[in-house]
TIVEXVO-629480 format. One record per atom (N, C-alpha, C): residue in three letters; residue number from 1; atom name; z negated, y negated, x negated. Coordinates in steps of 0.2 Angstrom, whole numbers, plus 5000, padded with zeros to 4 digits. Each point is the difference from the previous one (the first is absolute). Layout:
TIVEXVO-629480
+--------+-----+-------+------+------+------+
| residu | num | atome |    Z |    Y |    X |
+--------+-----+-------+------+------+------+
|    ALA | NUM |    CA |    Z |    Y |    X |
...
+--------+-----+-------+------+------+------+
***
This chain:
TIVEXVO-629480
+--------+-----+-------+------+------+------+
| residu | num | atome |    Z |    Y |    X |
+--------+-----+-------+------+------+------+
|    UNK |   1 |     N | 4924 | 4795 | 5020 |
|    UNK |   1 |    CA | 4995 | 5003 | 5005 |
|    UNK |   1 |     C | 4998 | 5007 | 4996 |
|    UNK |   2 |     N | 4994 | 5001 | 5000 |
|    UNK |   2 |    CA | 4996 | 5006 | 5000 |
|    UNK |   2 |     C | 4997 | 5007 | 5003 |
|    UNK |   3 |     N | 5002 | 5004 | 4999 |
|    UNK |   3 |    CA | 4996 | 5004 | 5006 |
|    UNK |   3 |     C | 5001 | 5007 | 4995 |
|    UNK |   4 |     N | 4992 | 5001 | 4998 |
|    UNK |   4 |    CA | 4998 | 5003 | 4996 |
|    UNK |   4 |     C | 4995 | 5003 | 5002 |
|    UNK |   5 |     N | 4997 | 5006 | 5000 |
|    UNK |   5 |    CA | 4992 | 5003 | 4999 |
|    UNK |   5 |     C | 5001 | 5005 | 4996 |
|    UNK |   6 |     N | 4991 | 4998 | 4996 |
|    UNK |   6 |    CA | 4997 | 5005 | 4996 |
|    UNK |   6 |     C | 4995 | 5004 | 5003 |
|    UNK |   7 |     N | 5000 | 5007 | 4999 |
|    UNK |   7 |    CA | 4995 | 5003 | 5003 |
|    UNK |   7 |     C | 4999 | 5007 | 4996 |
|    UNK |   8 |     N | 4995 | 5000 | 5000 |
|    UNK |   8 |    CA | 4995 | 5007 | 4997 |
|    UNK |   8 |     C | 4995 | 5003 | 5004 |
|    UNK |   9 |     N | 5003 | 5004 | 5002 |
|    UNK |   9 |    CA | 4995 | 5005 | 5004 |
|    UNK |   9 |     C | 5001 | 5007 | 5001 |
|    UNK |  10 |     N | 4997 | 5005 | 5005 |
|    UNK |  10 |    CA | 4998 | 5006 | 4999 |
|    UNK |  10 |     C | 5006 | 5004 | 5005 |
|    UNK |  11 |     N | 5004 | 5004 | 5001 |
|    UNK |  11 |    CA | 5002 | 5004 | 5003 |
|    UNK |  11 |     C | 5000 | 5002 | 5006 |
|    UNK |  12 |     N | 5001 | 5001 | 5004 |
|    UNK |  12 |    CA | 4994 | 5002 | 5006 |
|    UNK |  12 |     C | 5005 | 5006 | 5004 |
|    UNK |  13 |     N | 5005 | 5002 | 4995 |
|    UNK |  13 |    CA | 5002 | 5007 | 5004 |
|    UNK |  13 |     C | 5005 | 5003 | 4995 |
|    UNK |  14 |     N | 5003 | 5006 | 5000 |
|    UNK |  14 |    CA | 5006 | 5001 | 4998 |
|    UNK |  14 |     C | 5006 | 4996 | 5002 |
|    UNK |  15 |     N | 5005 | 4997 | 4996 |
|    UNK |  15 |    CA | 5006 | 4995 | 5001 |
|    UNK |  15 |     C | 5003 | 5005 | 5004 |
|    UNK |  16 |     N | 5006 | 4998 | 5004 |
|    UNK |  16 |    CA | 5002 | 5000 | 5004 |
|    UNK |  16 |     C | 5008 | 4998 | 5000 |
|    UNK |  17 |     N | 5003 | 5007 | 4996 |
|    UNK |  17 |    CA | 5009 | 4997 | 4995 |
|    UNK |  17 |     C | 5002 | 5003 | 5006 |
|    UNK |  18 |     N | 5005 | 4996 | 5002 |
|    UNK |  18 |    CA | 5007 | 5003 | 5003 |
|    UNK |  18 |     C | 5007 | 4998 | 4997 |
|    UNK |  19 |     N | 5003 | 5004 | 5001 |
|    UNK |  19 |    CA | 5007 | 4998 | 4997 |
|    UNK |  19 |     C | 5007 | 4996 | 5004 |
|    UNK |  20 |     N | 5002 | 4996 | 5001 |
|    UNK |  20 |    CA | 5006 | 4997 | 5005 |
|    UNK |  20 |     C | 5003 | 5003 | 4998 |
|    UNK |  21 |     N | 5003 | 5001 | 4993 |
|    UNK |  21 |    CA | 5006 | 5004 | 4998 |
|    UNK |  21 |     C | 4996 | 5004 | 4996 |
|    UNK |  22 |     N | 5007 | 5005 | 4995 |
|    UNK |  22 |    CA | 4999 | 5006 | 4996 |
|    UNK |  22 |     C | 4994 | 4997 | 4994 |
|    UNK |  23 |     N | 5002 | 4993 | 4999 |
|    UNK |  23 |    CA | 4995 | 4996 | 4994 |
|    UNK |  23 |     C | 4999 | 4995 | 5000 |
|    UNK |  24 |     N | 4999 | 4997 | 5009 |
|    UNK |  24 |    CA | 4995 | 4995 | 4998 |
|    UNK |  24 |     C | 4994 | 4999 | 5004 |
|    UNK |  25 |     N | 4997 | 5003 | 4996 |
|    UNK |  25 |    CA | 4992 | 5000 | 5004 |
|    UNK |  25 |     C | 4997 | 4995 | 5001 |
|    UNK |  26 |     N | 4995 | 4997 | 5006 |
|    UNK |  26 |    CA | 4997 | 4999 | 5003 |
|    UNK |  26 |     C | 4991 | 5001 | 4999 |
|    UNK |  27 |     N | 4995 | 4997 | 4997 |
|    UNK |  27 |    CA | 4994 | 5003 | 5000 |
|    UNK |  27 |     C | 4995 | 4994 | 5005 |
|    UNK |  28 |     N | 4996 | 5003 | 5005 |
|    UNK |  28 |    CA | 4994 | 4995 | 5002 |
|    UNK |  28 |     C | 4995 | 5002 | 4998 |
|    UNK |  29 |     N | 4995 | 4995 | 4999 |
|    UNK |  29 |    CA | 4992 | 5002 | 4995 |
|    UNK |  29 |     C | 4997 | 4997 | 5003 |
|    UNK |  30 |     N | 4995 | 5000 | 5003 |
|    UNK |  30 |    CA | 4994 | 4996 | 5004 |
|    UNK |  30 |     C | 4994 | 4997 | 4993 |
|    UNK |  31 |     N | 4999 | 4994 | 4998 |
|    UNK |  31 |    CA | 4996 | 4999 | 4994 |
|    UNK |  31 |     C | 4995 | 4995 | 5002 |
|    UNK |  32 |     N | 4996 | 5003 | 5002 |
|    UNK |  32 |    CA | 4993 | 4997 | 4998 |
|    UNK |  32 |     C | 4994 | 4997 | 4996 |
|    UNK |  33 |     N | 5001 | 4992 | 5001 |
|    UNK |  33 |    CA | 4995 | 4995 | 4996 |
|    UNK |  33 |     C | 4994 | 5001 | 5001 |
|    UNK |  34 |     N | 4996 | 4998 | 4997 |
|    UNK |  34 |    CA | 4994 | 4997 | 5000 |
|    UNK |  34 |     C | 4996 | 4996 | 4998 |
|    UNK |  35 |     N | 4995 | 4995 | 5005 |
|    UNK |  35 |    CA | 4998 | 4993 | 4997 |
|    UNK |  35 |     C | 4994 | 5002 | 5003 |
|    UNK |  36 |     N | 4995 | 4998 | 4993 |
|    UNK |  36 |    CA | 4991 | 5002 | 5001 |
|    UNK |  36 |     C | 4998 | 4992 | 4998 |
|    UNK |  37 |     N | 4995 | 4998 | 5005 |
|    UNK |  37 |    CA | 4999 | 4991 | 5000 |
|    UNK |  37 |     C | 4993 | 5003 | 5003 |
|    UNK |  38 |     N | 4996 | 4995 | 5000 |
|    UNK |  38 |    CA | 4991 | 4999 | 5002 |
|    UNK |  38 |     C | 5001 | 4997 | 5005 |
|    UNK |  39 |     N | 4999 | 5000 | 5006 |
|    UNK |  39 |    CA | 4998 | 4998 | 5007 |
|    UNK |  39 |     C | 4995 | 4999 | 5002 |
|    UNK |  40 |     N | 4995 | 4995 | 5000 |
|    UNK |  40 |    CA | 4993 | 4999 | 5002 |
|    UNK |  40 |     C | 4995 | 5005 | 4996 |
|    UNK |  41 |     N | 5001 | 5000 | 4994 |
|    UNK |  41 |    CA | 4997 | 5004 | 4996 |
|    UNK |  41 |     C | 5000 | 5008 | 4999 |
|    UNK |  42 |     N | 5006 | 5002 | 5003 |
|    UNK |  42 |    CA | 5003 | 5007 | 5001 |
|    UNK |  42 |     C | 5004 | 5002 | 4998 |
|    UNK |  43 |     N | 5003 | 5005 | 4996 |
|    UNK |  43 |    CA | 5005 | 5000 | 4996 |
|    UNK |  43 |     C | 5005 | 5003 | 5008 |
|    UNK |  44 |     N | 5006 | 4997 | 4998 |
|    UNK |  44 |    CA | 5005 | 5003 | 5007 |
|    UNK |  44 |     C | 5005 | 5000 | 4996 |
|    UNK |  45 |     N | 5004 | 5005 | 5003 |
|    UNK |  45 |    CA | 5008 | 5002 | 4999 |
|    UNK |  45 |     C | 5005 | 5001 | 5004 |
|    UNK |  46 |     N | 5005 | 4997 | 4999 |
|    UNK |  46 |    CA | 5005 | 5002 | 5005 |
|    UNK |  46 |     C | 5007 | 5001 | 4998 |
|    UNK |  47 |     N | 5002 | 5004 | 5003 |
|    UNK |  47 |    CA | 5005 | 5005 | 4999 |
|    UNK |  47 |     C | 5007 | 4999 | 5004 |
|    UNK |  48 |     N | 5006 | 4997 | 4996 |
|    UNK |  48 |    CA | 5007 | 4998 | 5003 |
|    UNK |  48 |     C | 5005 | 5007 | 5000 |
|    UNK |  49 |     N | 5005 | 5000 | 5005 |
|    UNK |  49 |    CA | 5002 | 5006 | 4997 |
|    UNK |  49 |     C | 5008 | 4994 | 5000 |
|    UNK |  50 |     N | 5006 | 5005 | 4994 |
|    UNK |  50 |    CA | 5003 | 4996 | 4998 |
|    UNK |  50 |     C | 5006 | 5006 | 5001 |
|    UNK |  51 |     N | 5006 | 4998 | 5004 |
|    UNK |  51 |    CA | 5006 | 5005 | 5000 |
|    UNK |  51 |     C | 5006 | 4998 | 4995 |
|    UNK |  52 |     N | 5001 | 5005 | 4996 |
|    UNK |  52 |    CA | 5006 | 4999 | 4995 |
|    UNK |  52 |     C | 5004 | 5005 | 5001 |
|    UNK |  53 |     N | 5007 | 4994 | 4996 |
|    UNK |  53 |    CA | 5006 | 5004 | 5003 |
|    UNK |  53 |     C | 5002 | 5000 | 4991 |
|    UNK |  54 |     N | 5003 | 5007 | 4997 |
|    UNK |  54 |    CA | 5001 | 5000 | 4994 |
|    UNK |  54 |     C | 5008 | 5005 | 5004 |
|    UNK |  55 |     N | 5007 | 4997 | 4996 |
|    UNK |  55 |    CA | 5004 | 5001 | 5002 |
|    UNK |  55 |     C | 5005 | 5003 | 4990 |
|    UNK |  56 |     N | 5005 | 5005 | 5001 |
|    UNK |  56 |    CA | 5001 | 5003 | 4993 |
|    UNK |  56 |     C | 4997 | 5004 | 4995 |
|    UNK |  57 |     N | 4999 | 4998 | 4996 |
|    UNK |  57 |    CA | 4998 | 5001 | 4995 |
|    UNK |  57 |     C | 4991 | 5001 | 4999 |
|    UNK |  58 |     N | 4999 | 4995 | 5002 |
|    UNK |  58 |    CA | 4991 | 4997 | 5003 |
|    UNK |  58 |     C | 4998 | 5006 | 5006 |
|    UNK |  59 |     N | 5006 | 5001 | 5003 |
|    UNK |  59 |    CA | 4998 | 5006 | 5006 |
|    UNK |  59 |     C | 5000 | 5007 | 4997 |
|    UNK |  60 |     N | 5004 | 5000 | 4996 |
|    UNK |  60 |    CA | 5001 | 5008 | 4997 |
|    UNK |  60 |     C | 4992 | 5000 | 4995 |
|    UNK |  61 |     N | 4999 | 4993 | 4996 |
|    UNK |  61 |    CA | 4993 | 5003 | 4995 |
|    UNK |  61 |     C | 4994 | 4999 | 5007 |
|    UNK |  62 |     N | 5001 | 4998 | 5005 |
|    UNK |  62 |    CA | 4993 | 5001 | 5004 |
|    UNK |  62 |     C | 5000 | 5005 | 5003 |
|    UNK |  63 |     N | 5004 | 5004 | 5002 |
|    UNK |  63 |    CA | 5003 | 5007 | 5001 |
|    UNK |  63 |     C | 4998 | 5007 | 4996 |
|    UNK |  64 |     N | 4999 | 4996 | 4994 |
|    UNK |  64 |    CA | 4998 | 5006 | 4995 |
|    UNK |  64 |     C | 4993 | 4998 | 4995 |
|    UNK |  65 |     N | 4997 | 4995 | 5003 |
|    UNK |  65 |    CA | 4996 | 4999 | 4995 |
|    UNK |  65 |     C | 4993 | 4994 | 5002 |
|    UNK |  66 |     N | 5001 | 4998 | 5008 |
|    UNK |  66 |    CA | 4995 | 4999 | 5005 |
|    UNK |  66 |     C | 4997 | 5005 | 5005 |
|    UNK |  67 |     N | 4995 | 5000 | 5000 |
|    UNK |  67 |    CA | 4995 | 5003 | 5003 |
|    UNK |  67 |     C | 4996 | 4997 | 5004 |
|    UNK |  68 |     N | 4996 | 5003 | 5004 |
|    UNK |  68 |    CA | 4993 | 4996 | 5003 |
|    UNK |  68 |     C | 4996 | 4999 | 4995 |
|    UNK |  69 |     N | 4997 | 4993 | 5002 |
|    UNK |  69 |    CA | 4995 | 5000 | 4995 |
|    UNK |  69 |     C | 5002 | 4997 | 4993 |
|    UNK |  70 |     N | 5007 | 4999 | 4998 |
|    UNK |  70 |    CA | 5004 | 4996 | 4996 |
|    UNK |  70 |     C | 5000 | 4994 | 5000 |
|    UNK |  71 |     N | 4995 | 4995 | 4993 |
|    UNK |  71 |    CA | 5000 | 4994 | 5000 |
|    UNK |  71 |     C | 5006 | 4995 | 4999 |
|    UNK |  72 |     N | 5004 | 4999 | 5002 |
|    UNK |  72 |    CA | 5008 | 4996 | 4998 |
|    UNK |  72 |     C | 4997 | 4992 | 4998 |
|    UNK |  73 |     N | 5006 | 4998 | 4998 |
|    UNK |  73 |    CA | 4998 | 4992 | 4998 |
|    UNK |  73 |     C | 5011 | 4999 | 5004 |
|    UNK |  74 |     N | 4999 | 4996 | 5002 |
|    UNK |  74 |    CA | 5008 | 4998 | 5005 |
|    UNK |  74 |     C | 4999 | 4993 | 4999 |
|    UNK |  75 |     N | 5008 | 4999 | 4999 |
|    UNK |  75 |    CA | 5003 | 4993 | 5003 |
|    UNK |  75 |     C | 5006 | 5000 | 5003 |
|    UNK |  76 |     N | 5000 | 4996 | 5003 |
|    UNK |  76 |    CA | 5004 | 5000 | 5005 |
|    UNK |  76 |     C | 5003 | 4993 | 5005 |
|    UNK |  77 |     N | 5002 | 5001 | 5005 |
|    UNK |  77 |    CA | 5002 | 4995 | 5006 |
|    UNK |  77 |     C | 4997 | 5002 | 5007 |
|    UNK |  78 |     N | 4996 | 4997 | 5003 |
|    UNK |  78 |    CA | 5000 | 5000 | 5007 |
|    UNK |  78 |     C | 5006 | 5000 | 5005 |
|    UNK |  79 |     N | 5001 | 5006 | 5006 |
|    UNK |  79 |    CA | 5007 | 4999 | 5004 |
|    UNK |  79 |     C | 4997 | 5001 | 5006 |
|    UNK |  80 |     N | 4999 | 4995 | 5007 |
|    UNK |  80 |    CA | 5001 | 5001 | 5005 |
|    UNK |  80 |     C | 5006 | 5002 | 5005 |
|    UNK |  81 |     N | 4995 | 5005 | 5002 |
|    UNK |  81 |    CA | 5008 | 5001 | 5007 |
|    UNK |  81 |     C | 4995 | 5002 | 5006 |
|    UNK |  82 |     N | 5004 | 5001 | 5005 |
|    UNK |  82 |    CA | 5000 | 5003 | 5008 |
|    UNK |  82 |     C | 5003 | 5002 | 5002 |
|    UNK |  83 |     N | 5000 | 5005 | 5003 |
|    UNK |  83 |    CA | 5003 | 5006 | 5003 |
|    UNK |  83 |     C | 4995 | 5000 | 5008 |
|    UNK |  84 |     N | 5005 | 5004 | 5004 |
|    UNK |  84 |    CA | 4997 | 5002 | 5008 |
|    UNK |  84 |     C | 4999 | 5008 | 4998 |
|    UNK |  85 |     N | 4994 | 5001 | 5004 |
|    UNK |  85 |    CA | 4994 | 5005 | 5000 |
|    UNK |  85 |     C | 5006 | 5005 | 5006 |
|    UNK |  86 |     N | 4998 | 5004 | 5001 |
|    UNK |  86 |    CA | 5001 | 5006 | 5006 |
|    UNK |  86 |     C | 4999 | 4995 | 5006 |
|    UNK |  87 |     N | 4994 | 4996 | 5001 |
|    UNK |  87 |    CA | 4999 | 4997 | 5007 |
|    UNK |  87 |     C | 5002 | 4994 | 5001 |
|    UNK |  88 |     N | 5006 | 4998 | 4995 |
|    UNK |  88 |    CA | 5005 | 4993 | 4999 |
|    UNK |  88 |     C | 4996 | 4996 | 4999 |
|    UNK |  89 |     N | 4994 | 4999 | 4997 |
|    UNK |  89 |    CA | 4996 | 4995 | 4997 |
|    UNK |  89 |     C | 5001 | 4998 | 4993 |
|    UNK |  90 |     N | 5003 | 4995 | 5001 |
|    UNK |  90 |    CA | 4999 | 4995 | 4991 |
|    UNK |  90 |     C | 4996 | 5002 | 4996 |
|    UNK |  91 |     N | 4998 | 5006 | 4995 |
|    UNK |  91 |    CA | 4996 | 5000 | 4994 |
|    UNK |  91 |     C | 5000 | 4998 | 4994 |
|    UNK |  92 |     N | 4998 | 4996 | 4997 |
|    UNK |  92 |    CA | 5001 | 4995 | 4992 |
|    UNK |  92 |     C | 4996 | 5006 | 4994 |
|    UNK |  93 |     N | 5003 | 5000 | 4996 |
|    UNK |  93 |    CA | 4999 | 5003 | 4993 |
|    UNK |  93 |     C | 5001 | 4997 | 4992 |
|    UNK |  94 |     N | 4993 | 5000 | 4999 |
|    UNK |  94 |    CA | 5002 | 4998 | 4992 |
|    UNK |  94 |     C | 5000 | 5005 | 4994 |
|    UNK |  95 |     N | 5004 | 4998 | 4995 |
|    UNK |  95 |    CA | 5001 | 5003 | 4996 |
|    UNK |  95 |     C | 4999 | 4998 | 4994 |
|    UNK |  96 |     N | 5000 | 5004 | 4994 |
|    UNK |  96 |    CA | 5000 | 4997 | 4993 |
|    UNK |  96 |     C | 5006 | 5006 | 4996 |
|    UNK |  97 |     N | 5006 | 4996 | 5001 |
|    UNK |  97 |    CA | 5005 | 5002 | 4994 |
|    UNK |  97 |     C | 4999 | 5000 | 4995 |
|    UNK |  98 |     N | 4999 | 5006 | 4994 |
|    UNK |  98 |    CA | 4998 | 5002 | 4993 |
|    UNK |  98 |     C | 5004 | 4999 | 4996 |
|    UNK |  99 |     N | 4999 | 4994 | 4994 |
|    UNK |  99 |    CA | 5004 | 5001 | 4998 |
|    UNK |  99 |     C | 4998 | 5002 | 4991 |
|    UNK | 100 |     N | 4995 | 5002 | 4999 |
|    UNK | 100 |    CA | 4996 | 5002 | 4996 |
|    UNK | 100 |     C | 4993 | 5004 | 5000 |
|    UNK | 101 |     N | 4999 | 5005 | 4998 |
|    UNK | 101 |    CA | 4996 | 5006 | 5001 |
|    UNK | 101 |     C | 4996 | 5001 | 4997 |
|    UNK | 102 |     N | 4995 | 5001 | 4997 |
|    UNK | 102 |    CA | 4997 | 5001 | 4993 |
|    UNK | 102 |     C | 4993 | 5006 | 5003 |
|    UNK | 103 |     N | 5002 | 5005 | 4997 |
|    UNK | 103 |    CA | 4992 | 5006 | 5001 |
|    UNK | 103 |     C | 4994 | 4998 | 4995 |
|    UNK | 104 |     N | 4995 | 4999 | 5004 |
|    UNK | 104 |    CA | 4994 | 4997 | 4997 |
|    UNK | 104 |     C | 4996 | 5007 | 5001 |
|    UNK | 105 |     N | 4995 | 5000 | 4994 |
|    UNK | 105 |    CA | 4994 | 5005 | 4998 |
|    UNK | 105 |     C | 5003 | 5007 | 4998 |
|    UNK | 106 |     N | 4995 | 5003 | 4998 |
|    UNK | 106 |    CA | 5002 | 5006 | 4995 |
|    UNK | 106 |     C | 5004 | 5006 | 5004 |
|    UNK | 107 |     N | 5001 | 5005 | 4996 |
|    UNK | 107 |    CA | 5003 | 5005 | 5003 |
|    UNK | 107 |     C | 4996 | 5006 | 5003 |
|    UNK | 108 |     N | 4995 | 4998 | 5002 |
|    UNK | 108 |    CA | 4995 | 5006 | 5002 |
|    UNK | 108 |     C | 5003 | 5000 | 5009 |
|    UNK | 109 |     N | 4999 | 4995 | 5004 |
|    UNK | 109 |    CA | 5002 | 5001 | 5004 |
|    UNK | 109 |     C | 5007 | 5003 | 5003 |
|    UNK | 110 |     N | 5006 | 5000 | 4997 |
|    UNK | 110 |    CA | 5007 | 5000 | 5001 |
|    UNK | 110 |     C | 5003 | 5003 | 4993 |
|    UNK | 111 |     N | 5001 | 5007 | 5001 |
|    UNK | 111 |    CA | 5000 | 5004 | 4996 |
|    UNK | 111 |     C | 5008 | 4997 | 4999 |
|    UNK | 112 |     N | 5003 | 4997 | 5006 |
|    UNK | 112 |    CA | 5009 | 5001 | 4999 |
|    UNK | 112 |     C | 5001 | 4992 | 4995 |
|    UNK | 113 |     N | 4994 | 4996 | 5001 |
|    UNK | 113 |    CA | 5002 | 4993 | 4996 |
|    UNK | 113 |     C | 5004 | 5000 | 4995 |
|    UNK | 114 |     N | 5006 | 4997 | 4999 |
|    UNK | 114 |    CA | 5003 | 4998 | 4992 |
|    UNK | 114 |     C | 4998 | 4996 | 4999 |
|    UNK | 115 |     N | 5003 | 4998 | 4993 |
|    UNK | 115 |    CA | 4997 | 4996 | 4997 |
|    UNK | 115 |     C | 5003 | 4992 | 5001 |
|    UNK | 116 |     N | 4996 | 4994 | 4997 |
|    UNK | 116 |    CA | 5004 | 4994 | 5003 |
|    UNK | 116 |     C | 5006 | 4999 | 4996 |
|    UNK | 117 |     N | 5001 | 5003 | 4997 |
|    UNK | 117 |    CA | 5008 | 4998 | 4995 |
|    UNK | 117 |     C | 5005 | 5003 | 5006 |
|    UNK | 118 |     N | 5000 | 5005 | 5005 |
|    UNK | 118 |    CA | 5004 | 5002 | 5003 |
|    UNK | 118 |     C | 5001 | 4994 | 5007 |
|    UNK | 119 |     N | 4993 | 4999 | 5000 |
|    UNK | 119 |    CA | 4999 | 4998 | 5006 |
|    UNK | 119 |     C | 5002 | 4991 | 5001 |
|    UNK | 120 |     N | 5000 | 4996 | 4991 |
|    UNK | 120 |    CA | 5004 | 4995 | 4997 |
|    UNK | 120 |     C | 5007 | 5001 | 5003 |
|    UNK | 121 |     N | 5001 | 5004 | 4996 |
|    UNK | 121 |    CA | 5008 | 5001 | 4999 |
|    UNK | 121 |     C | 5004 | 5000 | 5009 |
|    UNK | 122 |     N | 4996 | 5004 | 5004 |
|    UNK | 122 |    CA | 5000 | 4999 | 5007 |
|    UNK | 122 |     C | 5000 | 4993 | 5002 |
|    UNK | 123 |     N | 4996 | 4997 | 4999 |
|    UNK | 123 |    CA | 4999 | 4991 | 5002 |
|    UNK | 123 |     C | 5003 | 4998 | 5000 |
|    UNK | 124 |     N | 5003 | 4999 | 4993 |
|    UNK | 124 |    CA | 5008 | 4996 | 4995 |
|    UNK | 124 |     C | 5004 | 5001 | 5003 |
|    UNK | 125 |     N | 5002 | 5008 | 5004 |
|    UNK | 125 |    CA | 5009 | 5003 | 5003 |
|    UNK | 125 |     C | 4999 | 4997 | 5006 |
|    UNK | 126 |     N | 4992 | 5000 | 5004 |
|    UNK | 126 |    CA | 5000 | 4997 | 5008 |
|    UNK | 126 |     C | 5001 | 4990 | 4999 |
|    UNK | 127 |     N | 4999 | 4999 | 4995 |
|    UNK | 127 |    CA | 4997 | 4992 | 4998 |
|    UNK | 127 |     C | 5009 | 4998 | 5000 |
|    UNK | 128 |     N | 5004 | 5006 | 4992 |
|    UNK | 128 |    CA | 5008 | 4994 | 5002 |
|    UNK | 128 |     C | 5003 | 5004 | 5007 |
|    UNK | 129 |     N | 4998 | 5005 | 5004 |
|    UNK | 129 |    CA | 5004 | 5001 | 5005 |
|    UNK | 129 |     C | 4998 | 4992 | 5004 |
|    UNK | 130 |     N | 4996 | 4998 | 5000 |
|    UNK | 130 |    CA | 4998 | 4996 | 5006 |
|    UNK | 130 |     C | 5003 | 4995 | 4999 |
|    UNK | 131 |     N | 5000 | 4998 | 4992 |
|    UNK | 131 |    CA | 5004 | 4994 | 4996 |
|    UNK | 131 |     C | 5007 | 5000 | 5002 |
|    UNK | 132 |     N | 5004 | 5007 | 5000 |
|    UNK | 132 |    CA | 5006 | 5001 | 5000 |
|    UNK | 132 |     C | 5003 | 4996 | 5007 |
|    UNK | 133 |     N | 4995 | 5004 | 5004 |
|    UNK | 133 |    CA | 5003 | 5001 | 5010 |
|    UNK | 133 |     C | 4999 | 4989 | 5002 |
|    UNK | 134 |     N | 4993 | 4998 | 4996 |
|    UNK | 134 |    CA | 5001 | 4993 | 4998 |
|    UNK | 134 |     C | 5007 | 4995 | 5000 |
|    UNK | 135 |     N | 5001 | 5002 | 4992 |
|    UNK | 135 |    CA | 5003 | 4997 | 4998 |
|    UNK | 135 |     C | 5010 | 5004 | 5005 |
|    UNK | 136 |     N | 4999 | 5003 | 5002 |
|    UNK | 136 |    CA | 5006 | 5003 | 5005 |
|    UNK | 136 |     C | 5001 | 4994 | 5005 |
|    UNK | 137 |     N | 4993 | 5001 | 5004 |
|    UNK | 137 |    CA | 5000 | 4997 | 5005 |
|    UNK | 137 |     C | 5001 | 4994 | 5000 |
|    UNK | 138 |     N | 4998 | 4995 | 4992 |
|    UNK | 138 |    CA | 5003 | 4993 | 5000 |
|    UNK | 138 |     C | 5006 | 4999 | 5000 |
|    UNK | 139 |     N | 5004 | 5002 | 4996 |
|    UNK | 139 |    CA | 5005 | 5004 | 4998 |
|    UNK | 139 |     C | 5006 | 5000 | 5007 |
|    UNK | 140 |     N | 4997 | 5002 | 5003 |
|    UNK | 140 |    CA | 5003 | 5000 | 5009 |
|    UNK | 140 |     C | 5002 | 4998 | 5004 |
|    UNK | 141 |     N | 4993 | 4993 | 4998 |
|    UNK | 141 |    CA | 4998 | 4996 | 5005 |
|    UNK | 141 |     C | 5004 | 4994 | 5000 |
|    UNK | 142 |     N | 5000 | 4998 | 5003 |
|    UNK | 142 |    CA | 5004 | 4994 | 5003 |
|    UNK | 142 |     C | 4996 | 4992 | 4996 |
|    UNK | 143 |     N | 4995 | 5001 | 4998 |
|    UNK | 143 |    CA | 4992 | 4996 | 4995 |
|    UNK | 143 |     C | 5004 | 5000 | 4995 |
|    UNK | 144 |     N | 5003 | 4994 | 4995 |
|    UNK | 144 |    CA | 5000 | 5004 | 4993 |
|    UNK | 144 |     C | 4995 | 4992 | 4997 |
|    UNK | 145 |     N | 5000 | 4995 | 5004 |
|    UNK | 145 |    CA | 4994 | 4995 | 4998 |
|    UNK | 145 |     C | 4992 | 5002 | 4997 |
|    UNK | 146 |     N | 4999 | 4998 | 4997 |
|    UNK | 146 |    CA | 4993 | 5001 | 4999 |
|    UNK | 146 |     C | 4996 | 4994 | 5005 |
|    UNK | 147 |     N | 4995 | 5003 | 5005 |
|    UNK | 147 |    CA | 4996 | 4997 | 5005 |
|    UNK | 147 |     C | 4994 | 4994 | 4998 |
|    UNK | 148 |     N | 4999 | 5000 | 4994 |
|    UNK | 148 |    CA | 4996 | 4994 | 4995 |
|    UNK | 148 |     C | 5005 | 4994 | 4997 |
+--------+-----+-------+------+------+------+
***
């Protein structure tokens, strides 16, 4: 099974880092698509907005190097959940877990941007964390069959 999205889009506020503990940061980032198509001979556009969640390392370079207005390129995994409201109502939330980050266009907008070699090397540390907590969890598990 798959479950993967790519997206590039624009920013739409300053992130949003909190920390659970002393070093493991939490960032949300609302990113914004857009798709321009002809409609009855009219040019139209429409606008998605897209909520990520960048957890580590991915949270600490969005924390110093996202801005509003920051075109990002992401990949990641879709995560639904539900949670109760204040008024005990069921409300559903989608998400996109990040698991690679890339800052797209120049540095005129975002004086703090680094560079992509840092921001590589960030992907690679979040990429085998993910591999690591993976191959644990198989490791654990009660599965040691392959399901093919």
């Amino acid at each position: 099974m798959i479950n993967k999205v790519i997206l590039i889009g624009n920013v739409g506020a300053d992130p949003d880092v909190k920390y659970i503990k002393e070093n493991q940061p939490v960032a949300h980032i609302n990113l914004a698509t857009t798709e321009t198509f002809v409609k009855n001979g009219e040019k139209t556009s429409n606008t998605e907005w897209h909520r990520l969640v960048l957890w580590g390392n991915l949270a600490k370079i969005a924390e110093s190097y996202v801005i509003k207005g920051t075109q990002l390129y992401v990949e990641g995994k879709l995560h639904y959940s539900q949670y109760q409201d204040k008024n005990n109502e069921t409300k559903y939330s989608t998400e996109i877990v990040v698991n690679e980050i890339r800052l797209l266009g120049g540095t005129k907008t975002n004086p703090r941007q680094q560079s992509q070699e840092q921001i590589d090397n960030a992907n690679e540390k979040a990429l085998n964390s993910l591999v690591n907590e993976s191959v644990e969890e198989y490791k654990s598990s009660d599965k040691q069959d392959v399901p093919f």
